[in-house]
C-alpha positions in Angstrom: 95.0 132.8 -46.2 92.2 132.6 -43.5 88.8 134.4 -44.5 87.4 135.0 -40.9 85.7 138.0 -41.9 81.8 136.6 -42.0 80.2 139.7 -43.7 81.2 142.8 -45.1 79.0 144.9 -47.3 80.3 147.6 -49.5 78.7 150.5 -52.1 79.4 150.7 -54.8 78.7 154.2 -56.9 80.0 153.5 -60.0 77.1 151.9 -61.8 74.8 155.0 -62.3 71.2 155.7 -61.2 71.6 152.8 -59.0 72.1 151.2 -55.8 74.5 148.6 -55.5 76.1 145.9 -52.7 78.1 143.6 -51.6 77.9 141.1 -49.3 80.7 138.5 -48.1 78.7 135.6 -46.3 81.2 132.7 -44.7 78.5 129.7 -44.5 80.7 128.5 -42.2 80.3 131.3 -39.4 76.7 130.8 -40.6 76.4 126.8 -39.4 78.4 127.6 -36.3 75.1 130.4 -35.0 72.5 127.1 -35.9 74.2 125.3 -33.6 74.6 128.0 -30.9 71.0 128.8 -31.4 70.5 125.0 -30.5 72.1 124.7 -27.4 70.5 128.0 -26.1 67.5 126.6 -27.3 68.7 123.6 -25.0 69.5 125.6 -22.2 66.5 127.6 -21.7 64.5 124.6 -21.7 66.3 122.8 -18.8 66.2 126.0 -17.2 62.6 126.7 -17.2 62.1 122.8 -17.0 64.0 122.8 -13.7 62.8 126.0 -12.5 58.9 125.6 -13.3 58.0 121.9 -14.3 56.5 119.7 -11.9 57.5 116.3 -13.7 58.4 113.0 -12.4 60.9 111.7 -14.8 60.5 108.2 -13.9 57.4 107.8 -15.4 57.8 110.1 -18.9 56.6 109.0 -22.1 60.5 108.8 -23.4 61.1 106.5 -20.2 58.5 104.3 -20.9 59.4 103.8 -24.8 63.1 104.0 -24.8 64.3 103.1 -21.1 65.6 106.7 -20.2 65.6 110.2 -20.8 67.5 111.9 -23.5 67.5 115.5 -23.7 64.5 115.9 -25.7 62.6 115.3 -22.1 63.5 118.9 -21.4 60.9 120.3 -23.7 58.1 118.1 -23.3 56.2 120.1 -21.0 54.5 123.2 -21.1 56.1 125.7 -20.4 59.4 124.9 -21.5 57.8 123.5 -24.5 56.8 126.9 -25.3 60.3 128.6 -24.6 62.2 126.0 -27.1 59.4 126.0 -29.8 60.3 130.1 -29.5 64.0 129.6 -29.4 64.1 126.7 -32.5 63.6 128.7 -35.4 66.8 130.4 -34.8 68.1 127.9 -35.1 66.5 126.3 -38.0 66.3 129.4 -40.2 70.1 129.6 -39.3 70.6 125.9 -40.6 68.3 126.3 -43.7 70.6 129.5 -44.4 73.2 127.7 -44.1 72.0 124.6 -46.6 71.2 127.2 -49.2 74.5 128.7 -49.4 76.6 125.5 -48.9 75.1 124.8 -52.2 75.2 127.6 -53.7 79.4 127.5 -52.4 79.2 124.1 -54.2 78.4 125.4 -57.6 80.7 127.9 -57.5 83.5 125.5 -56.7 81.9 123.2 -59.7 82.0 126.5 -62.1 85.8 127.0 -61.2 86.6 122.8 -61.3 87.4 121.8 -58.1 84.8 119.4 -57.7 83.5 117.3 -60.6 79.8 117.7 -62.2 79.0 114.3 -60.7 79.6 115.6 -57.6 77.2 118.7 -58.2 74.8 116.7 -59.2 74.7 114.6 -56.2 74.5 118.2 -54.1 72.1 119.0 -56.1 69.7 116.3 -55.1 70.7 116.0 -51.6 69.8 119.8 -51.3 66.4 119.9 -51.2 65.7 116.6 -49.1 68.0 117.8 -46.3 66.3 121.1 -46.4 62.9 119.3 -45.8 64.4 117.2 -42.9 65.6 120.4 -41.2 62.0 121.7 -42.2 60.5 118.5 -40.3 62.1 119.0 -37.0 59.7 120.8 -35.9 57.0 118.0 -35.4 58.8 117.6 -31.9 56.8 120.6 -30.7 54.2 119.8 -32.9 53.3 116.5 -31.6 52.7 115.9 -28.1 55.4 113.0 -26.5 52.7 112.2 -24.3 49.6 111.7 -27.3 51.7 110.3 -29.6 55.6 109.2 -29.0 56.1 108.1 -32.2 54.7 111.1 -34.0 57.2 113.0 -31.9 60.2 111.1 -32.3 59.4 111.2 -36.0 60.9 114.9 -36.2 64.1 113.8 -34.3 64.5 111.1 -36.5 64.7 113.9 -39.4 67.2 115.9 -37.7 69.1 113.0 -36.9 68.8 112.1 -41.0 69.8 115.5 -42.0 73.2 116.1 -39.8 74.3 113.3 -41.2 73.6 114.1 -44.3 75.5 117.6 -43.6 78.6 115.7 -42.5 78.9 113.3 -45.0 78.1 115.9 -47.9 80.8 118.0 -46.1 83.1 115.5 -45.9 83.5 115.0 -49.1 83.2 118.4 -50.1 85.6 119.7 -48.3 88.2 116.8 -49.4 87.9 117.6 -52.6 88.7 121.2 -52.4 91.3 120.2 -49.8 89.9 122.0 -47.4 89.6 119.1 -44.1 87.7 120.8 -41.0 90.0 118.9 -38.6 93.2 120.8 -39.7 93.2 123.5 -37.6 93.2 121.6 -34.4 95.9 119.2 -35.7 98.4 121.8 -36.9 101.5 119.8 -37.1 99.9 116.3 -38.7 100.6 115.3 -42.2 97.5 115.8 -44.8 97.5 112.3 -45.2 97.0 111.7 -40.9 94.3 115.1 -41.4 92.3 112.7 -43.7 92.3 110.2 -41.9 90.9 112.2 -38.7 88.5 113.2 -40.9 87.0 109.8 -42.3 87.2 108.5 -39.0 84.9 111.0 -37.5 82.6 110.3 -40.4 82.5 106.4 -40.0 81.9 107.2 -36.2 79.5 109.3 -36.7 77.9 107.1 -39.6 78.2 103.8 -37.4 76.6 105.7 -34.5 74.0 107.3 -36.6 73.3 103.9 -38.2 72.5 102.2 -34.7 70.8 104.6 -33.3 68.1 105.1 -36.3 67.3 101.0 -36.5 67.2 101.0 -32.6 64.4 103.2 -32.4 62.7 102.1 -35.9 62.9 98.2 -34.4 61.2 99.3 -31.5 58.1 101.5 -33.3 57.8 98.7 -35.7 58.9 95.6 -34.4 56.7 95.1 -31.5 59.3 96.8 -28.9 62.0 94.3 -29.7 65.5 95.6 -30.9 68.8 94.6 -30.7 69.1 96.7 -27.6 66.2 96.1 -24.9 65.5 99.2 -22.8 63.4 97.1 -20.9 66.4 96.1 -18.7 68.6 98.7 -16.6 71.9 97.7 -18.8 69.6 98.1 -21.8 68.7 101.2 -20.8 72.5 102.6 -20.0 73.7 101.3 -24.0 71.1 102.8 -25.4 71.3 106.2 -23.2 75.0 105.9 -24.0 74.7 105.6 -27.8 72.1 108.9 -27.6 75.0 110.7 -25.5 77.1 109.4 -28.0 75.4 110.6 -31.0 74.9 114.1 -29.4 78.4 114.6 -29.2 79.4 113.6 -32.5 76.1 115.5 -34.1 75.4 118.5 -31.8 78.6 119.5 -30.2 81.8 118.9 -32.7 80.1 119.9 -36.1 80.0 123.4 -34.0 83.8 123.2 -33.7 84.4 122.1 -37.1 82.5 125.0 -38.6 84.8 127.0 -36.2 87.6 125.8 -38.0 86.4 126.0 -41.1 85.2 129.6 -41.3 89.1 130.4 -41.6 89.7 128.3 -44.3 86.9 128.4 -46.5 86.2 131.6 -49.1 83.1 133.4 -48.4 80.6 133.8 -51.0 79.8 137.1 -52.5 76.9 138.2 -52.9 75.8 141.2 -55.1 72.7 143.2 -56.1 71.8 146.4 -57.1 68.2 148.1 -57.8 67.9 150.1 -61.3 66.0 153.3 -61.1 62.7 152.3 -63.0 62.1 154.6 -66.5 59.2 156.9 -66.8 56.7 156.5 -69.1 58.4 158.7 -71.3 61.5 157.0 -71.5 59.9 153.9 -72.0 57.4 155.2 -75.1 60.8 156.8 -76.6 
């Protein structure tokens, strides 16, 4: 059955002197509102880059490092720097929500065996370092692009670290508890052609991932000299093409994914109630 329901919350008044709830929380719905609070995020900073930014974007700090401008250029300067460092948290509090109850949807699946305690294991140390990658995204409006372009890129780098980390982790996840993202849009494929979708989209997005990080490490490290030079205008295209490339397969289909997946997967319910605290009376009796 499809859970689209993302929260419900309920009272409870059968346990006495108390207050009780209930809350149904779909992770899902929650990883799809990160990554619309992204690409508003993205949109008000073209807008108020286009509408109040006096730039010439031949001669950026991005352009002169990397050949060309990727989206990040947007929110280099003040004041749409301001607007997105507003916008962002939004989106990352909406991401680090969403890490925390992944996991916490990954132990439940490991208390009921549908994943093995290997597996758990494995989430369990891949949680807190993809947490602090989200956490370290912020050094893009932290450290100025035009001071210090590697300091900025730094925080990029993280993000870029961490949705991979998300899709790989979800990958498997989500294989295991036969639960593939992909099969709402492929309604009449086999499981076995589902899968394969899957995995493919992973190894994409891995191989892209892959080339993109040692592109931009080569160049902060190895004197400006990588396997792609942005010195020359085809340079410049394959690597602006392998950034559109990567923003696709990190930015804008993990949103529909999580679309899909918010009818499949189970919420998690949460529960809580407050107990009346004792007088002193009761307590000395």
């Amino acid at each position: 059955p499809a859970f689209s329901d993302p929260m419900q919350i309920s009272y409870d008044p059968q346990l006495q002197e108390s207050t009780a709830s209930v809350v149904r929380v779909n992770h899902e719905t929650v990883r799809f509102v990160a990554y619309l609070g992204f690409w508003i995020m993205v949109l008000s900073a073209v807008v108020t880059t286009t509408l109040f930014v006096d730039v010439d974007f031949d001669k950026t700090p991005l352009m002169a490092m990397f050949g060309y401008n990727n989206i990040c250029v947007y929110w280099d300067f003040v004041p749409a720097k301001y607007v997105a460092a507003l916008i962002f948290p939004f989106a990352e509090l909406a991401f680090l929500v969403y890490l925390g109850l992944g996991y916490a949807h990954a132990r439940s699946s490991a208390a009921m065996g549908r994943i093995s305690k290997l597996h758990l294991r494995i989430a369990t140390v891949l949680f807190p370092v993809t947490v602090v990658l989200v956490a370290f995204t912020r050094m893009i409006f932290v450290v100025d692009a035009a001071v210090d372009i590697r300091g900025h890129t730094y925080g990029f780098l993280s993000l870029q670290t961490a949705l991979w980390l998300i899709a790989a982790q979800n990958a498997v996840y989500y294989d295991a508890i036969d639960k593939e993202p992909a099969r709402r849009y492929f309604v009449k494929a086999s499981e076995t052609t589902v899968r394969i979708i899957h995995y493919s989209y992973l190894a994409l997005f891995t191989a892209v991932t892959g080339l993109k990080l040692t592109h931009t490490l080569l160049l902060f490290f190895n004197d400006g000299v990588s396997f792609i030079d942005p010195t020359t205008p085809s340079g410049a295209r394959a690597a602006q093409a392998l950034d559109t490339a990567w923003m696709l397969l990190a930015a804008f289909v993990p949103a529909f994914l999580a679309l899909s997946q918010r009818r499949f997967v189970r919420p998690l319910v949460i529960s809580w109630h407050l107990q009346e605290p004792q007088s002193n009376y009761e307590t000395a009796a």
